[in-house]
N, C-alpha and C positions, 0 to 999 in steps of 0.2 A: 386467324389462328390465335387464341390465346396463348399470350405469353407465360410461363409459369414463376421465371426467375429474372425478374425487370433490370438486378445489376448484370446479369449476365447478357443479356439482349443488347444494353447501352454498350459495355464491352467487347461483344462479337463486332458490332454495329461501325465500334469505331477501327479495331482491327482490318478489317475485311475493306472498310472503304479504304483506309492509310495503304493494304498491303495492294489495291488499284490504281493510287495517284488519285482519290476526287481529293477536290479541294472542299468539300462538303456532303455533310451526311444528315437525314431526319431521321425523328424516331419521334413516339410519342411523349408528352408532356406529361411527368409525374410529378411530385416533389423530391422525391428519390432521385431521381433524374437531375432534377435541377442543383440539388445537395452533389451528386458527383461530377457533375460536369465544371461547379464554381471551385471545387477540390482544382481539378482538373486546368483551370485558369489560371486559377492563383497561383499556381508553381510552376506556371510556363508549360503547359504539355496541350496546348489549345488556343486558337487567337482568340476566339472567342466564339456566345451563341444566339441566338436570339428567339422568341416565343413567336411563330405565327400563327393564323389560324382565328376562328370564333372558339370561346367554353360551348359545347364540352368535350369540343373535337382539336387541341389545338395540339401543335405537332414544334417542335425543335429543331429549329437546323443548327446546326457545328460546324464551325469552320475549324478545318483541321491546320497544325501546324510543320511546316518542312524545313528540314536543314538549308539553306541557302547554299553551302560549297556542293555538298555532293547528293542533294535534292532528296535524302531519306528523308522519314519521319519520324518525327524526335520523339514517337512514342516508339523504342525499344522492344516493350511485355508491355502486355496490359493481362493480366490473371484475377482470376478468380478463387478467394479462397474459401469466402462461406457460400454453402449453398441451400437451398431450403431447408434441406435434409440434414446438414450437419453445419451448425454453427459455430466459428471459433469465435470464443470468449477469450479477451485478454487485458489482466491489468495492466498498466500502462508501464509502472514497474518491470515487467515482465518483458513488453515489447522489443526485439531485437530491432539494430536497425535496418533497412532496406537495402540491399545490395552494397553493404559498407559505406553506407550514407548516400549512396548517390540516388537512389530511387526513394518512393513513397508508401507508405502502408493510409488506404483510404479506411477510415473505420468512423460505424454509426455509434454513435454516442448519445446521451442527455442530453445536450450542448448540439446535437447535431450533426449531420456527415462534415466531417474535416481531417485533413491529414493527420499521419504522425506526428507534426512536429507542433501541429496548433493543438493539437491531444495534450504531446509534452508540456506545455506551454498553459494551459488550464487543468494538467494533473486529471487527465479523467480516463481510464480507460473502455473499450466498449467492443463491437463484433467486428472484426477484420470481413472488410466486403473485399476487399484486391488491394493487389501488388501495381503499382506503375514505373517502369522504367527507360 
């Protein structure tokens, strides 16, 4: 089945497995992909991922991450807010913060997919792919 919205796949992807209990999920290997899931590292919301497989079939597992006391997982939301069809555009200026700072805005940029705060951080704003909380 062709996928049509590759940040939304990665996002269902990790949803659906977290609201299961796997302790891991695959999905295929884009650079897309790999731009959200290091967002996604970097700020604690994933132990981490790794590439297996031959080019030009290779595939990502994710190890997902859980609360220790009461076994959720520490991904809260994970949404989507551009989608093919309508992209939000945002100067960085503009950007409010994520759930009063406790969550993230993932957005593609020049510079690359990196959160809000590495956006703030190099002044550049770009297209809100999702909310993480």
């Amino acid at each position: 089945m062709k996928v049509t919205c590759r940040v939304g796949d990665v996002f269902n992807r990790i949803v659906m497995a977290q609201k299961k209990r796997f302790q891991m999920t695959r999905m295929p290997k884009t650079k897309q992909t790999i731009g959200i899931l290091d967002v996604l590292l970097n700020e604690g919301y994933i132990n981490g991922y790794e590439i297996r497989g031959e080019e030009p079939r290779q595939e990502i597992s994710v190890y997902l991450k859980y609360d220790p006391i009461d076994n959720q997982g520490v991904i809260k939301k994970l949404r989507l807010i551009s989608k093919p069809s309508r992209e939000v555009i945002v100067p960085i200026k503009q950007l409010p913060p994520c759930h009063q700072g406790l969550g993230r805005w993932i957005l593609s940029t020049n510079k690359g997919i990196v959160s809000d705060a590495q956006a703030r951080r190099l002044n550049v704003g770009g297209i809100v792919l999702g909310e993480v909380f």
